[in-house]
N, C-alpha and C positions, 0 to 999 in steps of 0.2 A: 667502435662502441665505447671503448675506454674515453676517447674525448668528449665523446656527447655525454658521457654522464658523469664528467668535472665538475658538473652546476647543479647532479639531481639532489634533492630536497625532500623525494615525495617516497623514494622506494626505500623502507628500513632494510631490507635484506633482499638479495641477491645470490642463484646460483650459477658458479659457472662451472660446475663439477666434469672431468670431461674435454674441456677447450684446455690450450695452451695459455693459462692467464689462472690469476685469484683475486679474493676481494681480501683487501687488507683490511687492520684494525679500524681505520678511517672510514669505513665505508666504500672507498675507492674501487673500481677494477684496474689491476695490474697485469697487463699481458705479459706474457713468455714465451720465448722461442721454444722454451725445452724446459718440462717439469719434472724435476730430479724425483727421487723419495725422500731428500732432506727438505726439500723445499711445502715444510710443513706449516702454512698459514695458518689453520683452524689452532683456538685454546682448548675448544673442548668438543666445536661439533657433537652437543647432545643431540640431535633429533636424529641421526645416526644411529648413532650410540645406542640409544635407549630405545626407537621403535621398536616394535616388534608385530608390525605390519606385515601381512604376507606379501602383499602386492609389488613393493618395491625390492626389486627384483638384484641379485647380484651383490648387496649389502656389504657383503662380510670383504668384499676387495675395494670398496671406494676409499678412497683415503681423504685425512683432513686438510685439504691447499685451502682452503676459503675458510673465512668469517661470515658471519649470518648473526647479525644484532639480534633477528625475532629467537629464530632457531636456537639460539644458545644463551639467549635472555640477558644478554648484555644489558647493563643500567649504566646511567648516566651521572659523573662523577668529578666533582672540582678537585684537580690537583692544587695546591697551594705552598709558597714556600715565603715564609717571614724572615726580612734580613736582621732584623735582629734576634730573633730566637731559633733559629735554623741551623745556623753555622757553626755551633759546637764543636761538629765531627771533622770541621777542614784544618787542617794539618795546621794552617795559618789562619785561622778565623779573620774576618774583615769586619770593618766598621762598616755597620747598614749603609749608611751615603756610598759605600765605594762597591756598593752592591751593582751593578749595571744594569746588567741580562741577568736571564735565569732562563736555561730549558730543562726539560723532564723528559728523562728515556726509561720506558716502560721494559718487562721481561717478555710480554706479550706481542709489542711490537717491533722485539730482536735487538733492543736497546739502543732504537735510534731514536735521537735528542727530537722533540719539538719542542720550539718556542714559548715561552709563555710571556702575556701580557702585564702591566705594574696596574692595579687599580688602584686608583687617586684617592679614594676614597679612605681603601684601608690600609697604602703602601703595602698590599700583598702582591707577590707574581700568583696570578691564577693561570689557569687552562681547564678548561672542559672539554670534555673526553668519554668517550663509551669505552665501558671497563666490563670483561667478560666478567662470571660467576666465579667463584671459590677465589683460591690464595694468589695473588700478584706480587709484583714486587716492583719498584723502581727506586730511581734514583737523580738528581741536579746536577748541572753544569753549570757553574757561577762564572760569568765574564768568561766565558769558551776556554776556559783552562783548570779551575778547579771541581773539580769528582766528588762530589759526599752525597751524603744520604741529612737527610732534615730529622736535626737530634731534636725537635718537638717532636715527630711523630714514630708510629709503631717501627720499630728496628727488627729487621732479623737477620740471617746468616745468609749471601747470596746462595742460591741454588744452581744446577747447571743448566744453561741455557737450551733453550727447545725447539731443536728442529738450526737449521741454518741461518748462522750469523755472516750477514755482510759487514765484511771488515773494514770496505771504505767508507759506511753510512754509520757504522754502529760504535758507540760510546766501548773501548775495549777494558780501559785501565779502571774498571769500577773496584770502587770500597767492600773490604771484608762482610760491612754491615750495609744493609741497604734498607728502605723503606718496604713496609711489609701493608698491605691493602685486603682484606677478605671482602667480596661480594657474594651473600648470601641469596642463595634460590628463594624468590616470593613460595609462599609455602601455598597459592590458589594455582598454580600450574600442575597441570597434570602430569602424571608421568613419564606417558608415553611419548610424551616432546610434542605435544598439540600447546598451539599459542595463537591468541589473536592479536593481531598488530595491536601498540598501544595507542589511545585517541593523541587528536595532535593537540600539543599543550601539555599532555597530562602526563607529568613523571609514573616513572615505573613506581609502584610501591615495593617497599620491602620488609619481605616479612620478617618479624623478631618472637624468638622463642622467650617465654617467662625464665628468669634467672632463678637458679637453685642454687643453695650454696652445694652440694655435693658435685656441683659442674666445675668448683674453683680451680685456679692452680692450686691447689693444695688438697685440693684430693688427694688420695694414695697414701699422706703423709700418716704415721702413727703416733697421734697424740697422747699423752697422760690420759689415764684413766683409771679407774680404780683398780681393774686387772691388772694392769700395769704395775702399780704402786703394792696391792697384794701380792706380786711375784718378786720383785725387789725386796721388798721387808722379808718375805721366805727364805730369801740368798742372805741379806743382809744379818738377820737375825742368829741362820747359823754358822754368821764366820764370827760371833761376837762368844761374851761370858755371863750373858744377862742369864739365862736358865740356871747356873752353876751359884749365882750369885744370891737367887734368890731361892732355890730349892735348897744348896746346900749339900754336904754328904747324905744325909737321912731319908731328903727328899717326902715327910710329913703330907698327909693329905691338905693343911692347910696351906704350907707354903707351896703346892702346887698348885691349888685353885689360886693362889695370888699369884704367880705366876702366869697362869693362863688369864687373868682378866687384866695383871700389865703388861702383856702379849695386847690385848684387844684394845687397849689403848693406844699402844704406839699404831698398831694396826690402822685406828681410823684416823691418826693424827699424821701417818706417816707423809703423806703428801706434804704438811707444813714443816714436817722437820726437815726431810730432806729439800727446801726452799731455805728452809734457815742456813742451813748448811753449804748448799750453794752461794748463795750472796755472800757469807763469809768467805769463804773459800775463794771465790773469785775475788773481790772487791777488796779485801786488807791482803796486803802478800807486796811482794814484786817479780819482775818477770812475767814469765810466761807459766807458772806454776801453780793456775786455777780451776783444780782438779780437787786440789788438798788444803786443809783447812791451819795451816803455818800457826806458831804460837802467837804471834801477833794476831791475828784472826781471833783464835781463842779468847785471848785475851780481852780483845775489844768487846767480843760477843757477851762476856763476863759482867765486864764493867759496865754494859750499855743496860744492863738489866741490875746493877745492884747487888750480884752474886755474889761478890766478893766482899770480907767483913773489914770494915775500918780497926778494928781490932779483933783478935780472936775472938770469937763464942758470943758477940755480940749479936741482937737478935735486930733484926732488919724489919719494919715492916711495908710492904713493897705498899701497899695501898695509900699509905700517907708517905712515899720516898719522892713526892713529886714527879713519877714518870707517869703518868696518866695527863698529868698537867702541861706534859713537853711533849709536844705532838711530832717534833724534828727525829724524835727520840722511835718514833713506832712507823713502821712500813704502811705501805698501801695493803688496804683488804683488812686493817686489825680490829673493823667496827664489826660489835655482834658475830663475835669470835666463842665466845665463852659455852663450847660444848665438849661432851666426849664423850659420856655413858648415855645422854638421852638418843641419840642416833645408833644404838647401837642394842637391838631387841635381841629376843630369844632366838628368831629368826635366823639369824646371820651364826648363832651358835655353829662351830665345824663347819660352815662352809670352806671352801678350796683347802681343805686339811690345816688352817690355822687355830679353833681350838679342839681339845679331846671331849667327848660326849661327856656333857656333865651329870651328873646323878642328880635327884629332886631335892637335896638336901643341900648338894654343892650351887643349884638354880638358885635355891632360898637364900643362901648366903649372896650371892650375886646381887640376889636382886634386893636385899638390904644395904649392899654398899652402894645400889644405885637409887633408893629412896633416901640415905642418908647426905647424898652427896652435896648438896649446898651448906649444908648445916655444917660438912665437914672442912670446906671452905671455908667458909668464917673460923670455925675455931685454927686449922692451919695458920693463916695467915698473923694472927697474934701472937705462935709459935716460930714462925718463919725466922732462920737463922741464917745469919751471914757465912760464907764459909770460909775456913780461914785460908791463908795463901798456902802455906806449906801445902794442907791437903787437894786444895785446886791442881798443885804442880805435881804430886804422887799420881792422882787421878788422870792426868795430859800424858804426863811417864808412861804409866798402867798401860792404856788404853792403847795408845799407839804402839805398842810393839804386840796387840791383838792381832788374831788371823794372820793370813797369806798376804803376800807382799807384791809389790810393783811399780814399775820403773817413775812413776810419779809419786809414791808413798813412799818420800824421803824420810828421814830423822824429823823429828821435830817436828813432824805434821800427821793429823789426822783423815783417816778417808771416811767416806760416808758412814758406813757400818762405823765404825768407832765413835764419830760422834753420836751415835745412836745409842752403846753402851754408856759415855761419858754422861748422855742426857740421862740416864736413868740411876748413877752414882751420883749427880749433883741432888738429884730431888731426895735420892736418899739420905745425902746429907743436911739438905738444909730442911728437910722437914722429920730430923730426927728426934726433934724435943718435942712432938706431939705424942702424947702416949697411947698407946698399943697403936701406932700408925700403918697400916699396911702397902707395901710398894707400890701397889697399884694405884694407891690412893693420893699418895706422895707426889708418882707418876703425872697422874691428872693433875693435879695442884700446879705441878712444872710446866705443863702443857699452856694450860689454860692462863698462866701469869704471866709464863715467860715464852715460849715457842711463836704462840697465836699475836701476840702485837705485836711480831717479829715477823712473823709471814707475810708475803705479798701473792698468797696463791689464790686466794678468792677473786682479789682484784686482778691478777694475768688474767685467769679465768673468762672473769665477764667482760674484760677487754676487749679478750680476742674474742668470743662468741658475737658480741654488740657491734665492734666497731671496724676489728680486723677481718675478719669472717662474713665481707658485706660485697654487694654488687660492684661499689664505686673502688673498692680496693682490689677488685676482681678484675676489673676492668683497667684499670692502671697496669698492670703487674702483664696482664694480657699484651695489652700495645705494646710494651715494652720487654718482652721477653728476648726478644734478640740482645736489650743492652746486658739482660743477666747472665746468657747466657758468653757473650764475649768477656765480662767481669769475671766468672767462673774460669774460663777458660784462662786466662791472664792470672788468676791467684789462686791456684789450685794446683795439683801433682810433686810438689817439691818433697813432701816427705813419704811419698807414695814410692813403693819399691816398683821396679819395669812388670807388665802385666797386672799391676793391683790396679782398681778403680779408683779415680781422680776425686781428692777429696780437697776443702780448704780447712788447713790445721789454724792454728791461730795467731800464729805469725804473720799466715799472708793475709789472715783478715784484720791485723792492727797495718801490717802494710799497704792495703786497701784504704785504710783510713789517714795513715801520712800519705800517700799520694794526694790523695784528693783533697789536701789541706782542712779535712774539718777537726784536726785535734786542735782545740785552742781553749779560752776561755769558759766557751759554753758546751765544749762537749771533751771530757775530760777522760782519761786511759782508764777509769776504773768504770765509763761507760762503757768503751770497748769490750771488756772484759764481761759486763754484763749482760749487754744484747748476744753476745757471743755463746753462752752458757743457756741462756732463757732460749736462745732458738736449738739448742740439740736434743733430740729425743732421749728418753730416758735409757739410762744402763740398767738393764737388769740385772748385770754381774758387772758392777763399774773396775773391776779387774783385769776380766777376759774380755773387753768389751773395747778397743782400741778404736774403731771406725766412729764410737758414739762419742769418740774426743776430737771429732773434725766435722766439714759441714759436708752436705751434699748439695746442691744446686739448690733444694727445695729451701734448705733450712739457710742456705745463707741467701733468700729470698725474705725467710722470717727475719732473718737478724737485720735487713733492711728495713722491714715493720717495727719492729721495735726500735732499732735506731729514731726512724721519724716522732715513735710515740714519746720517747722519752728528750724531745732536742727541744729546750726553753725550760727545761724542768728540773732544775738541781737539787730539790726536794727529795726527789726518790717518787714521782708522783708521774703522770702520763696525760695528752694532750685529751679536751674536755666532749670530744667529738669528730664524726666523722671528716666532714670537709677540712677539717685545720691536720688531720694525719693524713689527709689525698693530698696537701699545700706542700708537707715535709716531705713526702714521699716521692712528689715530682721535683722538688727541691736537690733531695740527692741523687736521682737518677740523672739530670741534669748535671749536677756537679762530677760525679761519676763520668757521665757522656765525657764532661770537658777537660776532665786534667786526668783520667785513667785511662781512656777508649779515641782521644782526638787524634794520636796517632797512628790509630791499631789500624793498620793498612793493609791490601794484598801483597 
C-alpha cells in the first residue's frame, strides 16, 4: 500500500490508525514493524482531540502516529532562505555566491533536512510544504555543514523535541535560536473538527483577527500617567522644604492657600519637571551616574535658559533673550506649552489628598489668581531677574543635602525631589522684584518660561501613542521576539544578587551597544543614556525603588524603539513616521542578530 501510493495526488488525508505504519508530514504512508509510544507522528491530531462524537468508539486510547492534512487543517506554506540576508546567525557568515544548497528541518517533521530548490528568478531557496496549525519551528542547513536559523525571519528559543527523534535522519546540532512559524486556525471551521476537503487549486484561507493595540507586546507594561505622576509628586513633595519655605513658622492663612495652589502647580506640571530633570540628569554627567542631576547638569540647565545674571541684580528679560529665536535651544513637544492654572478647575480641588478643602473665600482668592493670570505674566516678565551665581550655588548646596539619602545621591548632585525644591527657590528668586508677588504665581511664571520649552513629554507622548504603539511595530517586535529575548538573556543578571530576577542595569545596555558597533558618529553615549532612562517606568519612591534603575525585557524592548526613533537625529527630535522607525527597527535587530547573537550557539 505504501508504494502505490508514492504517486497519490488526489487523497489530502489518510487514516491508518491501527496498522503497523503512519502518514508522515509529506503526506506519505510509512510502514512499521513495531509502533512504540514514542513513535508520535501526529502535531495535533484535532479531530481527535476536539470531537465529541458519541459514536466513535474507544477515543480516549487512540494515540497520535499519523498526520491528516484535512483533520488537522494543515495549510500550505513557502519555506524561504535568502543568501544574502539569511546568514547573519552562522558563526561564519558566507558570501551569497558561496551559498550552494540549502535544506530546511522542520520541529514537526523530527528535524529532518529536506531539500530546497534556488529560483532563478528571485535567487531565493524555496520549498513548499504543508505546515500543521499553531507554533512550528525550524531551521537551514547551508552546503550540508552549517546549522542556523534565517536572521530575516521570526527567531525563537528551540523547544524540546516531540515524540522520537531518529538520530540518523535528524539535523542534531541545531542553533540556541531557531525559526519560529505560527499557523493560524481559519476562523470558518468548526469546532468539533468537521472539514470539507479543500477545492483543487484553491489555497486554504486564513483567518486574521482585527489588530488592537491592547493585543501588543506591551501590554502589561505600566506606563506614565497621571496616577502615577500624582503618587511620585506625594513621595516627592514630602521628602522636600517647599511647605516650611513657604508657610513659614506662623503658617498665616494666606501663605497657606499660596502654598496649596504652588502645590497644584507643580502638581500638573509635575510630569515636565520630572522630563526636565531626567534629560539633565542623564545627558550632562559622566559614567554611569544617570539617576542624579551632577553640577554640570545644573549648570547647563541654568545657562540654557538665561537663569543665571551677567552681573548681580541684573534684570533679564527672557522674551527678548533670543531664546525663542534659537530652536536648537528648546526640546521636542515645547509648542503650545503655555498652561498651568487653566486645566486645572475646582473640580480637581482634594482630589487623591493633594489639596485641603478650601473655604469660599480661600475659592475667591484662587480663582482671582487664576483670572489674573496673563496679565500677571506680562507684568513678571519685565521684572524677571537674573540670579546671581553666589545664590544659584547656596541654593545647589541647600538643596542637596534635603531628605533621605542613596547610593546614587552622591555629593554634588541633585535627586528628583530636590530639583523640585531648587525649581521653586529659582522662581522665587528671579521673580522677586515683582511686588506683592505670590509663589504660586512666581511658580507658574517658572513653569511656563522655563520647565515647558525644556520638556520633551508632549512629544514622547504622541510618539509613542501615533507611531510606537502601532500594528507594524507590533508586528516587528512579534517575529522577532526570540532575537530579544536571546539579547536579554546575553545582557542582563550581572548586578542581580543569586535568586533575584534578571534585570539589564546599564552597563550592560551601553555594552549592548559597543558590541554591536553602533557607537559612532551618529549615535552618540549621551543617546545611550537617554533611550536607556526614557524606556524605565517610573519610580514612585526613586530611592526605595532600585529595579526602576534597570530594564526588564519589556523595557529594553522600548529602549530598542526609541533607539530607532532617535538614530539620524542629532537634534533632540525623532523620525517623521511610521515606516522609516519599522526601516531602524529591523536595522538594529539585524545588527544585534549579527555582531551580539551570531555566535550564541548551543
Amino acid at each position: 500500500m505504501a508504494a502505490a501510493l508514492k504517486n497519490n495526488h488526489t487523497l489530502m488525508g489518510i487514516h491508518v490508525e491501527g496498522n503497523n505504519g503512519f502518514i508522515d508530514s509529506k503526506g506519505f504512508l510509512i510502514p512499521s514493524a513495531k509502533v512504540s509510544a514514542n513513535d508520535t507522528g501526529s502535531s495535533v491530531f484535532s479531530r481527535i482531540l476536539a470531537s465529541q462524537l458519541p459514536e466513535i468508539k474507544n477515543k480516549e486510547n487512540w494515540t497520535a502516529t499519523s498526520n491528516c492534512w484535512i483533520c488537522e487543517r494543515w495549510q500550505e506554506y513557502t519555506f524561504t532562505f535568502d543568501p544574502v540576508n539569511s546568514t547573519m546567525l552562522m558563526a561564519s557568515p558566507l558570501l551569497p555566491e558561496l551559498v550552494l544548497s540549502v535544506t530546511v528541518c522542520t520541529n514537526f517533521d523530527k528535524w529532518i533536512p529536506l531539500s530546497m530548490e534556488k529560483n532563478p528568478d528571485t535567487n531565493l531557496f524555496e520549498l513548499v510544504a504543508m505546515v500543521p496549525p499553531g507554533k512550528n519551528q525550524f531551521a537551514f542547513v547551508v552546503n550540508e555543514y552549517h546549522v542556523c536559523a534565517a536572521s530575516d525571519q521570526e527567531l525563537a528559543k528551540k523547544l524540546p523535541s516531540f515524540g522520537h527523534v531518529d538520530e540518523s535522519k535528524s539535523v542534531l546540532n541545531l542553533p540556541k535560536l531557531v525559526n519560529n512559524l505560527t499557523i493560524e486556525v481559519p476562523n470558518e471551521f468548526n469546532p468539533d473538527g468537521s472539514l470539507a476537503p479543500r477545492t483543487k487549486g484553491k489555497k486554504m484561507p486564513k483567518g486574521k483577527r482585527k489588530w488592537e493595540k491592547s493585543s501588543g507586546w506591551w501590554n502589561g507594561i505600566q506606563l506614565e500617567n497621571v496616577h502615577t505622576w500624582n503618587n511620585a509628586f506625594i513621595t516627592d513633595l514630602a521628602n522636600t522644604r517647599i511647605e516650611k519655605t513657604i508657610c513659614k513658622k506662623n503658617r498665616n492663612d494666606e501663605d497657606v492657600l499660596d502654598f496649596e495652589l504652588t502645590k497644584r502647580v507643580l502638581l500638573d506640571n509635575y510630569g515636565h519637571i520630572k522630563q526636565v530633570f531626567r534629560n539633565y540628569a542623564a545627558t550632562v554627567g559622566s559614567g554611569s551616574e544617570i539617576f542624579a542631576m551632577g553640577k554640570n547638569g545644573f549648570y547647563e540647565f541654568l545657562n540654557a535658559n538665561n537663569l543665571i545674571a551677567v552681573d548681580k541684580g541684573q534684570k533679564t528679560d527672557i522674551s527678548s533673550s533670543g531664546k525663542e529665536d534659537e530652536p536648537q535651544r528648546r526640546r521636542r513637544g515645547s509648542k503650545d506649552n503655555f498652561i498651568v492654572y487653566d486645566n486645572c478647575g475646582e473640580e480637581n480641588i482634594g482630589n487623591d489628598g493633594l489639596l485641603e478643602d478650601l473655604t469660599e473665600e480661600e475659592l475667591a482668592a484662587r480663582d482671582d489668581v487664576i483670572a489674573n493670570q496673563k496679565q500677571a505674566q506680562a507684568n513678571f516678565e519685565s521684572y524677571a531677574e537674573g540670579i546671581g551665581r553666589a545664590e544659584v550655588g547656596l541654593m545647589f548646596v541647600a538643596c542637596q543635602t534635603v531628605g533621605p539619602k542613596a547610593s546614587f545621591n552622591k555629593k554634588n548632585s541633585l535627586t528628583r525631589f530636590q530639583f523640585l525644591e531648587v525649581c521653586v527657590l529659582l522662581a522665587i528668586e528671579r521673580y522677586k522684584g515683582v511686588k506683592g508677588v505670590k509663589v504660586a504665581e512666581a511658580v507658574q511664571a517658572f513653569v511656563s518660561k522655563v520647565i515647558m520649552p525644556e520638556s520633551d513629554l508632549n512629544a514622547m507622548t504622541n510618539f509613542r501613542e501615533e507611531i510606537i504603539f502601532t500594528e507594524k511595530i507590533d508586528s516587528i517586535f512579534k517575529r522577532n521576539m526570540g532575537v530579544f529575548e536571546g539579547l536579554f538573556a546575553k545582557y542582563s543578571g550581572k548586578t542581580n544578587l543569586p535568586g533575584q530576577k534578571k534585570t539589564t542595569s546599564y552597563l550592560e545596555w551601553q555594552q549592548l551597544f559597543t558590541d554591536s558597533k553602533l557607537v559612532d558618529e551618529g549615535f552618540l553615549d549621551r543617546n545611550i543614556k537617554l533611550t536607556f532612562v526614557k524606556s524605565l517606568q517610573l519610580a514612585i519612591s526613586e530611592l526605595n525603588e532600585k529595579e526602576r534603575r534597570s530594564m526588564e525585557i519589556t523595557e529594553m524592548m522600548i529602549g530598542v524603539v526609541w533607539t530607532a526613533a532617535v538614530m539620524g537625529h542629532l537634534d533632540g527630535g525623532y523620525v517623521s513616521n511610521s515606516d522609516e522607525l519599522c526601516a531602524n527597527v529591523q536595522m538594529l535587530i539585524n545588527t544585534f542578530v549579527q555582531y551580539c547573537l551570531g555566535s550564541n550557539r548551543k
